[in-house]
LODREN-722879 format. One record per residue (C-alpha): residue in three letters; residue number from 1; x, y, z; chain. Coordinates in steps of 0.05 Angstrom, whole numbers, plus 32768, in hexadecimal, padded with zeros to 4 digits. Each point is the difference from the previous one (the first is absolute). Layout:
REM LODREN-722879
REC   r   k   xx   yy   zz c
REC ALA NUM    X    Y    Z A
...
//
This chain:
REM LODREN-722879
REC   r   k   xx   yy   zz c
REC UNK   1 8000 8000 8000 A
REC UNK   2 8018 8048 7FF1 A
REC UNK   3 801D 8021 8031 A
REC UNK   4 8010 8056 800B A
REC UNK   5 8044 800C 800B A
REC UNK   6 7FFD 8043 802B A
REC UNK   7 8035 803A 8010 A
REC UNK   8 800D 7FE8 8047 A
REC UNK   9 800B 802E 803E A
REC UNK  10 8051 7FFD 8006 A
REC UNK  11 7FFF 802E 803D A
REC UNK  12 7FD7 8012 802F A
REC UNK  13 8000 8044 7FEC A
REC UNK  14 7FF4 7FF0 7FB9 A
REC UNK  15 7FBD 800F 7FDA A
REC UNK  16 801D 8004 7FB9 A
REC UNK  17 803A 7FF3 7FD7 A
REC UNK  18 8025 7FFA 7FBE A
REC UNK  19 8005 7FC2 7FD1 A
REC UNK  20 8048 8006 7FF1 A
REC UNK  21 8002 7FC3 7FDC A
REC UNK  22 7FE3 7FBB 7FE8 A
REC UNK  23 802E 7FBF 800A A
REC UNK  24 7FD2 7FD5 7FE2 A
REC UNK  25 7FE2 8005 7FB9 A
REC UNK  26 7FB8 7FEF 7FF3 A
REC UNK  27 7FFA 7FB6 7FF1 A
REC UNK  28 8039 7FEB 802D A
REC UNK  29 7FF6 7FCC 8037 A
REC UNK  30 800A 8014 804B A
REC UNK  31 800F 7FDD 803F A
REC UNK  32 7FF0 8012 8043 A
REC UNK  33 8044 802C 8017 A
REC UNK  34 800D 8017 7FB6 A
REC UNK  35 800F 804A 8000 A
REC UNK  36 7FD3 801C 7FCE A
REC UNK  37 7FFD 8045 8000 A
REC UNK  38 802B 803F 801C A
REC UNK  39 7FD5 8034 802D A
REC UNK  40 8017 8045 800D A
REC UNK  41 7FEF 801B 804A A
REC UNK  42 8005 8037 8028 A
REC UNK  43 8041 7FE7 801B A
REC UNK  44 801E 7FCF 7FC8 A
REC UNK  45 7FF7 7FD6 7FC3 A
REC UNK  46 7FEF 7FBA 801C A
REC UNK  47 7FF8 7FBD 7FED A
REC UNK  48 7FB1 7FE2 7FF5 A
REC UNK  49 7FFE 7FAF 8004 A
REC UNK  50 7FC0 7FD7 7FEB A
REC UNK  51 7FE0 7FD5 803A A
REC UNK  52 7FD6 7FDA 7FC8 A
REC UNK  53 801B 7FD9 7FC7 A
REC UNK  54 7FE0 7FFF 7FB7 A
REC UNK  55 8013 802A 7FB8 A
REC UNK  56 8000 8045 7FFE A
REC UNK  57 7FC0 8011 7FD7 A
REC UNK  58 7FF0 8046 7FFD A
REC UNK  59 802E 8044 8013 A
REC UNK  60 7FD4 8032 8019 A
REC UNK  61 8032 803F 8010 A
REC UNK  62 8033 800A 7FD8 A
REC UNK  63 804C 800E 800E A
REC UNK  64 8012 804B 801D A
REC UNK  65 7FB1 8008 8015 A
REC UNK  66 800B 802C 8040 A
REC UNK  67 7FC4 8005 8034 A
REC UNK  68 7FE5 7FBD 8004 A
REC UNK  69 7FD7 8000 803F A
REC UNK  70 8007 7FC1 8034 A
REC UNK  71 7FD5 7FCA 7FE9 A
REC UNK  72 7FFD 800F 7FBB A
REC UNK  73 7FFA 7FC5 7FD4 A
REC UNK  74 8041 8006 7FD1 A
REC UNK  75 7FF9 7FB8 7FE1 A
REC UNK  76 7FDB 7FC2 7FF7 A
REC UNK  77 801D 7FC0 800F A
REC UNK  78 7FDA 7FBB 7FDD A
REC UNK  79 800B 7FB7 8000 A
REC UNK  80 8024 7FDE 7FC9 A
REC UNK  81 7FC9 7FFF 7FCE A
REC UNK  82 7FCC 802D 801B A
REC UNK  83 7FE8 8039 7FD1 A
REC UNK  84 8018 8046 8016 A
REC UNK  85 7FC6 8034 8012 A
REC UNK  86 7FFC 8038 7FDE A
REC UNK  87 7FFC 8024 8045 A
REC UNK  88 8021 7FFA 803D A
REC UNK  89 7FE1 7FC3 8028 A
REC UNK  90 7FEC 802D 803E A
REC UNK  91 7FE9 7FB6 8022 A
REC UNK  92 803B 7FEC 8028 A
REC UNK  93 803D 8010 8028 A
REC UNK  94 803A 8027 7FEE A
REC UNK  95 803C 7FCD 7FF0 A
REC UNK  96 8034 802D 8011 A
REC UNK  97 8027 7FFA 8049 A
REC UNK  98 8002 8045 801A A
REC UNK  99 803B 8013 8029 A
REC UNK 100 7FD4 8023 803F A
REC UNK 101 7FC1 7FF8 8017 A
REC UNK 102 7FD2 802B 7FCA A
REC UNK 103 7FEB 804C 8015 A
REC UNK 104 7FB9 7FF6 801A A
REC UNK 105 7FE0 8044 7FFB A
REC UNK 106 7FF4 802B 7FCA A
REC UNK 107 800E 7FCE 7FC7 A
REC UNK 108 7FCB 7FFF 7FCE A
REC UNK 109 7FDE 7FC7 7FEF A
REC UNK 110 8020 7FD6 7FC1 A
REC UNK 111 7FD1 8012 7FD0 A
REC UNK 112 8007 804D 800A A
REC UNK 113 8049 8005 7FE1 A
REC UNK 114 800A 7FB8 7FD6 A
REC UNK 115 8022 8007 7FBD A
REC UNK 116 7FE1 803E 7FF1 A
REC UNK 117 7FD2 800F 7FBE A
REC UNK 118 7FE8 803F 7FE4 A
REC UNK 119 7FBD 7FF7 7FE3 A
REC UNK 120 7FE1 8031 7FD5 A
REC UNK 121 7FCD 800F 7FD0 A
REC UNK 122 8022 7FCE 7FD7 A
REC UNK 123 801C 7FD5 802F A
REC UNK 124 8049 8012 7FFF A
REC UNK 125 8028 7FD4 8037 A
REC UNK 126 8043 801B 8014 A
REC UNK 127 802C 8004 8039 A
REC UNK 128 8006 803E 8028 A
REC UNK 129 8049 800B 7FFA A
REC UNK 130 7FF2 7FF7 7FB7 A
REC UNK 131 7FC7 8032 8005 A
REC UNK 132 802F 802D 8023 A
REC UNK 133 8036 7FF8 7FD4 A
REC UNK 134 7FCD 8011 7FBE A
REC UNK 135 7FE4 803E 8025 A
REC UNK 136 8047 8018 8016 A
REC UNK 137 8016 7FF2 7FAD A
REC UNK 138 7FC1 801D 7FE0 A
REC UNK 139 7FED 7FB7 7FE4 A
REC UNK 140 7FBC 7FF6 7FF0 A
REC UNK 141 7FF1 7FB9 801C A
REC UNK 142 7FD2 7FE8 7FCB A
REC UNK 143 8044 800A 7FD2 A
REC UNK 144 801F 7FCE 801E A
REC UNK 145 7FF9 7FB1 7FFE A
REC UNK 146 8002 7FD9 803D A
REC UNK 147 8027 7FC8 8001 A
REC UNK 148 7FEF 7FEA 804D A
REC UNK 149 7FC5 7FCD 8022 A
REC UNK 150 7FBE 800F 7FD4 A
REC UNK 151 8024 8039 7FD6 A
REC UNK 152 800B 8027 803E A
REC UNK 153 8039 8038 7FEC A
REC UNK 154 8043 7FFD 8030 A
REC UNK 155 803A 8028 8001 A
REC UNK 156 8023 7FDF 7FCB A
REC UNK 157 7FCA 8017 7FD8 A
REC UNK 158 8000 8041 800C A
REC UNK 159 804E 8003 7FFC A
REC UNK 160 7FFB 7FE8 7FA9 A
REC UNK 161 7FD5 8040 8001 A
REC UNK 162 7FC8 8025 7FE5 A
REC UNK 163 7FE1 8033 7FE0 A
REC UNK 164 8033 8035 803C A
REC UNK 165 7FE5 8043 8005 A
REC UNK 166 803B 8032 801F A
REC UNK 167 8000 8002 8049 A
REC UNK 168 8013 804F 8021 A
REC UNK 169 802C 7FFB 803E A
REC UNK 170 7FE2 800A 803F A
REC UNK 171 8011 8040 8018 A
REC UNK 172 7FEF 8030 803B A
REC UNK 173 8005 8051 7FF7 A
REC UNK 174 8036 8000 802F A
REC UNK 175 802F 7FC7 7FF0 A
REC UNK 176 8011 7FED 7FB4 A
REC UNK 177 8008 7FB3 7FF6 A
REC UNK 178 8039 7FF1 7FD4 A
REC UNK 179 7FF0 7FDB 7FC1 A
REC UNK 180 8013 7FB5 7FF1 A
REC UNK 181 8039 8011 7FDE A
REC UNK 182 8015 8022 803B A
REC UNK 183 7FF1 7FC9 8037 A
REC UNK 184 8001 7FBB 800A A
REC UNK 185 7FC6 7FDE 8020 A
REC UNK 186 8004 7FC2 8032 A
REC UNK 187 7FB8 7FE9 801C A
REC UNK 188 7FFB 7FFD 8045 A
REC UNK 189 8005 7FB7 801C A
REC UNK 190 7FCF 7FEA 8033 A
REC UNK 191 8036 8005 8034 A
REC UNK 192 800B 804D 7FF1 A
REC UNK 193 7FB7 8007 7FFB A
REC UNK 194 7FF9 7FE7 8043 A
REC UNK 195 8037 8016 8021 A
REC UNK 196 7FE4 8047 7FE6 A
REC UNK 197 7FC7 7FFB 801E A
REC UNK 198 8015 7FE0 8042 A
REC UNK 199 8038 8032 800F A
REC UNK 200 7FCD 8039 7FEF A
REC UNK 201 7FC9 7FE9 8032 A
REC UNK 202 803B 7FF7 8035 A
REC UNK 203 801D 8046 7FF3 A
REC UNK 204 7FB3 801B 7FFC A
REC UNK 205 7FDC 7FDB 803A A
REC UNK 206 8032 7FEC 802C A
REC UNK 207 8020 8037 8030 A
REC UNK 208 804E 7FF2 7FFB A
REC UNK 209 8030 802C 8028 A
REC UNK 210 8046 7FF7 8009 A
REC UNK 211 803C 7FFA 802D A
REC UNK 212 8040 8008 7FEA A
REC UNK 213 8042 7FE0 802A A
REC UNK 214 8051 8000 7FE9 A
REC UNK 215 801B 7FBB 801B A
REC UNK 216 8055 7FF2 8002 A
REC UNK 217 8008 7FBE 7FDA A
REC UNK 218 804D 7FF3 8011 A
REC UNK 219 7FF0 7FD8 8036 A
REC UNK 220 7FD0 7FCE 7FD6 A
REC UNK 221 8031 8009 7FBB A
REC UNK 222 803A 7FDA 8032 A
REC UNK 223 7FCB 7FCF 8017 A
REC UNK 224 7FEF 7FF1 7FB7 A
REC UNK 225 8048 8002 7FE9 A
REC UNK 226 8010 7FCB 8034 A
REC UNK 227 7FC9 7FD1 7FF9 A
REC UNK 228 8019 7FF8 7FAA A
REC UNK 229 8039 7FF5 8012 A
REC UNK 230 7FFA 7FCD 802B A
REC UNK 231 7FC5 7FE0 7FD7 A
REC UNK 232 800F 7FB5 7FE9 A
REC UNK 233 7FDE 8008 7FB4 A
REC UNK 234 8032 803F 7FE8 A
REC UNK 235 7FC2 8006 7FC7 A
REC UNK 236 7FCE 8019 803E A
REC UNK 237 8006 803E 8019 A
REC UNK 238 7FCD 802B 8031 A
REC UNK 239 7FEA 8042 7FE2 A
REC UNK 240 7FF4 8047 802C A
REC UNK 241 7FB9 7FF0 7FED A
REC UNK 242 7FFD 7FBA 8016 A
REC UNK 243 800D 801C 8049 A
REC UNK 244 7FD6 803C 7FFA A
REC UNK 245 7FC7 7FCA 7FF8 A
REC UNK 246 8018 7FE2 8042 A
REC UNK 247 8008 803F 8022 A
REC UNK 248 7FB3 801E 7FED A
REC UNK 249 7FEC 7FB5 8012 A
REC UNK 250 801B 8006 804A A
REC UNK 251 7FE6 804D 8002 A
REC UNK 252 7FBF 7FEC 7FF4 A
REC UNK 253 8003 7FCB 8035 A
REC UNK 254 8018 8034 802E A
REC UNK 255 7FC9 8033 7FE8 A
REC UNK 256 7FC3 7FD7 7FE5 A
REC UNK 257 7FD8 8037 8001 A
REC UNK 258 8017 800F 7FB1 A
REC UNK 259 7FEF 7FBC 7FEC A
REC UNK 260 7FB9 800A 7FFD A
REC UNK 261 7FCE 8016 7FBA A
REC UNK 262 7FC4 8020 801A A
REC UNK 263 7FB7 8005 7FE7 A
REC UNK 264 7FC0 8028 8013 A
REC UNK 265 7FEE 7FC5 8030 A
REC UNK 266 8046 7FEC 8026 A
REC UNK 267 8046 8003 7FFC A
REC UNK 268 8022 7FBD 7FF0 A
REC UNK 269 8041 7FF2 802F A
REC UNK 270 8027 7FC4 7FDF A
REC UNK 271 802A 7FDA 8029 A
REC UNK 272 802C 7FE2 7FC3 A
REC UNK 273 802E 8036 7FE0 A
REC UNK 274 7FF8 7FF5 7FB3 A
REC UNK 275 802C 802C 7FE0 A
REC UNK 276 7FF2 801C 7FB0 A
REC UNK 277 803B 8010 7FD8 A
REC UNK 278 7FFE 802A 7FC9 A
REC UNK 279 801D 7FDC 7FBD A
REC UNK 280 8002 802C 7FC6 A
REC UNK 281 7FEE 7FD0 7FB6 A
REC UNK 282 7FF0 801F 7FC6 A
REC UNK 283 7FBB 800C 8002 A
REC UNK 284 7FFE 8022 8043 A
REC UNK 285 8009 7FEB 804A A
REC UNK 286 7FF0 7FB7 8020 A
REC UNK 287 800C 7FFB 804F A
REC UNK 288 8015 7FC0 800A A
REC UNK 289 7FFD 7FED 8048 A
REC UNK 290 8030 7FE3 8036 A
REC UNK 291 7FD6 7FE1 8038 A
REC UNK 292 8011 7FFD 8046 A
REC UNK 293 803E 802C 7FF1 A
REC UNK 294 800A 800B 8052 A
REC UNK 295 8004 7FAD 800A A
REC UNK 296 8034 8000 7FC7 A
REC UNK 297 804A 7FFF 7FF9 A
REC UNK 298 8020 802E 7FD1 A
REC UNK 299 8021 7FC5 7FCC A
REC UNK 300 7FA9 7FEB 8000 A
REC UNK 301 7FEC 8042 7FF4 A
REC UNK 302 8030 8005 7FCB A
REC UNK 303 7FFD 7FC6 7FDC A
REC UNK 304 7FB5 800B 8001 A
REC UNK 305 7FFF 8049 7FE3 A
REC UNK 306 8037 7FEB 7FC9 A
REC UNK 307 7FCE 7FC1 7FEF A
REC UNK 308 7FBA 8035 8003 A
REC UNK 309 802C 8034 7FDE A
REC UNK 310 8014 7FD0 7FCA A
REC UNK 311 7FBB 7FE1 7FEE A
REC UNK 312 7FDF 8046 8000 A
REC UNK 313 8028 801B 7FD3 A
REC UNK 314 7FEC 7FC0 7FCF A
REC UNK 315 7FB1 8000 8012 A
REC UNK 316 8004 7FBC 802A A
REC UNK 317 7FEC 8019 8038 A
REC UNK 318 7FBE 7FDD 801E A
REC UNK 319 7FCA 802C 8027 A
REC UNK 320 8011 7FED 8046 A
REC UNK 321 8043 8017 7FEF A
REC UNK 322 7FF7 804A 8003 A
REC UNK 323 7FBB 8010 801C A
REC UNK 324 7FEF 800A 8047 A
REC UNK 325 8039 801D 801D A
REC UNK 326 7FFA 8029 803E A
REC UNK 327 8036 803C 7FEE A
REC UNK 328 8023 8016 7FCB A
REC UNK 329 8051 8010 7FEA A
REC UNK 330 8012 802A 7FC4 A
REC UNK 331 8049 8000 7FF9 A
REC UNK 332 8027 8036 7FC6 A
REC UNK 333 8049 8001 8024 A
REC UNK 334 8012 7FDD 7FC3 A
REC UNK 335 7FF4 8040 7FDD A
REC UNK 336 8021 802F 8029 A
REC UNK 337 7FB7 8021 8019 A
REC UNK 338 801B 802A 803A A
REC UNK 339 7FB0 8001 801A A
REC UNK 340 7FBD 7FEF 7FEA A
REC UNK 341 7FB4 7FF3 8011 A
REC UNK 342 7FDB 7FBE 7FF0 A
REC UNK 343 7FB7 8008 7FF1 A
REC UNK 344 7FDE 7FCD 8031 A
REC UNK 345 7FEB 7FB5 7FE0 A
REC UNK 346 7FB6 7FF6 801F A
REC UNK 347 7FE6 7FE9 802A A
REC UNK 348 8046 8000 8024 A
REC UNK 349 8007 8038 802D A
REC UNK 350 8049 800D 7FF7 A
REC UNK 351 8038 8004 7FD7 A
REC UNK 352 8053 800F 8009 A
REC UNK 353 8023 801F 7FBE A
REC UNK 354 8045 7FF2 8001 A
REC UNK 355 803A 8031 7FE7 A
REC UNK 356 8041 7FFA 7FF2 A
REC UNK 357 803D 7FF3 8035 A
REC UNK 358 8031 803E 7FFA A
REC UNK 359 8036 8022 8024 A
REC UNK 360 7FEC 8031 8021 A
REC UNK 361 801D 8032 803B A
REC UNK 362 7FDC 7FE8 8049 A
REC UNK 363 8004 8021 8042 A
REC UNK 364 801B 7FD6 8035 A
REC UNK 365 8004 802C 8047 A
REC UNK 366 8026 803C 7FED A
REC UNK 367 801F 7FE5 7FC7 A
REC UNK 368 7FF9 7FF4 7FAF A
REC UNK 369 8006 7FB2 7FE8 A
REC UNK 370 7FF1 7FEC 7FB6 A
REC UNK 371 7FC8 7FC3 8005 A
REC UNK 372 7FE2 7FD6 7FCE A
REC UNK 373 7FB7 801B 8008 A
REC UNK 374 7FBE 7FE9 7FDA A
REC UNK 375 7FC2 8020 8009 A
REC UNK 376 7FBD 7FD7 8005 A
REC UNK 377 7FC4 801F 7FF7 A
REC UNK 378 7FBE 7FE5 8022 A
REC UNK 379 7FB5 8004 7FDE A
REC UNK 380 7FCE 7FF3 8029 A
REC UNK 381 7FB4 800A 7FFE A
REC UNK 382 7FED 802C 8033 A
REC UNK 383 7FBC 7FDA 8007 A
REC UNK 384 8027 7FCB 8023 A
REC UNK 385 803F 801F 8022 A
REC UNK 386 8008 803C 8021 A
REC UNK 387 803F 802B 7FF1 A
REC UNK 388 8021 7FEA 803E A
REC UNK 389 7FF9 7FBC 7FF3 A
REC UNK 390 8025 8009 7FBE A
REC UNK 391 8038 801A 8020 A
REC UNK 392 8005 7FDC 803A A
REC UNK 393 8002 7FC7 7FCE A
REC UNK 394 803B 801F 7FD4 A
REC UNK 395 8027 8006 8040 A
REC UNK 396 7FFA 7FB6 800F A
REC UNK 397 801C 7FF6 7FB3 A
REC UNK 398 8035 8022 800A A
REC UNK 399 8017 7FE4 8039 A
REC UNK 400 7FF4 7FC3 7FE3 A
REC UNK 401 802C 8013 7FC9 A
REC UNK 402 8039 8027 8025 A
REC UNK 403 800A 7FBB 8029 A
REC UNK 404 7FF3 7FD0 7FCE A
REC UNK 405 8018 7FC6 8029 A
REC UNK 406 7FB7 7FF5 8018 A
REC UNK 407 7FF0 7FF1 7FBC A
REC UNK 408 802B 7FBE 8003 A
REC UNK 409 7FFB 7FE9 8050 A
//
């Protein structure tokens, strides 16, 4: 019997996402664990396996087709013999293995966004990216031949063209738009999109204020110096951010109260200190996450961020893997960033931007000293934390950090 094939929920915070691409042609037989298709999130491309077995009968969203909502049928899977319906089956379960448990609110039902059609007057089925496309071109859609399920016109379609009409720029009084000769264009992935959006609601709804602290890092630099070089694999080597991890770990231990998110019901205290790391990849930020980085030793917590850091960078990352973390670390010293602000990741109530280590003249009784000084900056949403709070925990981190043999006793 035919079965729907649906876009399944690979996040919890998912509701829609991007077919990025098809591994399986139409036709071709699949086995339960087969990867069959590539699905674009919020976070990363990821991997969609079948749960059923049976042929591939029917495509029903094409390659590059962005906005697919959760549930969505986006094939039809049939026994070996069994004619293909000219529709999607809408009778049975999906026969894809999500990744996390499926969003349960505000997903419309299946039959509000499945493998769209445009009817009109006369009936003219076609996709909306293709519709978008067409409008965005000037294409007429009754100029162009569909070469999709029933006729329906895709973006391949629209791509061989049509009777074009000359599109104007979009412009505003104020602010010319180049032309395309002038510009390149790159669409925004789903990740940017999100991360748009996300970082805008922070910056707009949440109330972040921010305390600044210089901490001396000679002290920890000697530490880390010493531990390499007395490391047994001469390939493994701790990192400055490795045991900056550690230290926020054992801060927040010391001063719990910035490991909380709040909502308009309750504050959440956690007890475990999950700590988010910012990776940069191409197509934004992920924030991988090191869990129980207090209970940890420093060759764990590096081998684990190298590993995290690694598979991020390559999309492998699985959901659990960087969401639900409790507070988060942005790190530019690479860069030689002598100070910055990080804009809050919700619902976390905190965040520590890390600069660069410099030398720098310090004041030590009456006289001048030349330190290796970094300063971290703390975010915090003031819904949460109260200003002394914030630095009452940046004190704690830097002592942490200015007697770094805690972080290995």
């Amino acid at each position: 019997m035919a079965t729907d094939i649906l876009m399944p929920a690979l996040s919890p915070t998912m509701t829609e996402g991007k077919l990025a691409r098809w591994l399986k042609n139409e036709g071709d037989k699949v086995s339960a664990g087969d990867v069959i298709a590539e699905i674009e999130t919020d976070k990363a491309t990821m991997e969609v396996e079948a749960v059923d077995e049976g042929i591939l009968g029917r495509i029903l969203v094409q390659e590059g087709v962005e906005g697919v909502a959760v549930n969505t049928p986006i094939a039809i899977l049939v026994e070996e013999g069994e004619d293909v319906p000219d529709a999607s089956a809408a009778q049975t379960p999906a026969a894809v293995a999500p990744a996390a448990e499926p969003v349960a609110a505000n997903i419309p039902p299946a039959s509000a966004k499945a493998a769209s059609k445009e009817e009109s007057s006369e009936r003219i089925f076609v996709s909306p990216l293709a519709k978008r496309m067409a409008k965005d071109r000037g294409i007429a859609l009754g100029s162009l031949n569909g070469t999709g399920p029933n006729g329906r016109i895709l973006k391949r379609d629209v791509e061989k063209g049509g009777n074009a009409a000359p599109v104007a720029p979009k412009t505003t009084p104020a602010t010319p738009v180049a032309t395309d000769g002038d510009i390149k264009r790159v669409p925004n992935s789903t990740m940017r999109k999100v991360i748009a959006r996300r970082l805008t609601e922070s910056k707009t709804q949440v109330p972040h204020f921010y305390v600044s602290v210089d901490i001396e890092l000679d002290a920890l630099l000697a530490l880390r110096s010493k531990l390499n070089a007395t490391a047994e694999d001469n390939s493994f080597k701790i990192s400055v951010n490795d045991m900056m991890i550690k230290a926020v770990g054992l801060a927040l231990k010391k001063q719990p109260g910035l490991n909380v998110q709040f909502t308009d019901a309750e504050t959440l205290h956690f007890e475990n200190v999950d700590i988010s790391m910012a990776v940069s990849i191409p197509e934004g930020l992920i924030t991988p996450i090191i869990r129980n980085a207090d209970q940890k030793s420093l060759r764990e917590i590096s081998r684990e961020a190298k590993d995290l850091a690694k598979r991020a960078r390559a999309g492998k990352l699985k959901p659990e893997e960087f969401q639900g973390g409790t507070f988060s670390i942005s790190n530019m010293g690479m860069f030689g960033v002598r100070d910055f602000a990080a804009i809050i990741n919700p619902p976390q109530a905190g965040i520590l931007a890390i600069a660069s280590g410099e030398k720098r003249a310090v004041v030590r009784g009456d006289q001048l000293a030349i330190a290796t000084v970094m300063t971290a900056t703390l975010s915090v949403d003031h819904r949460a934390v109260d200003g002394a709070l914030g630095a009452q925990w940046l004190n704690a981190l830097r002592d942490i950090v200015q007697n770094p043999y805690t972080l290995v006793v």
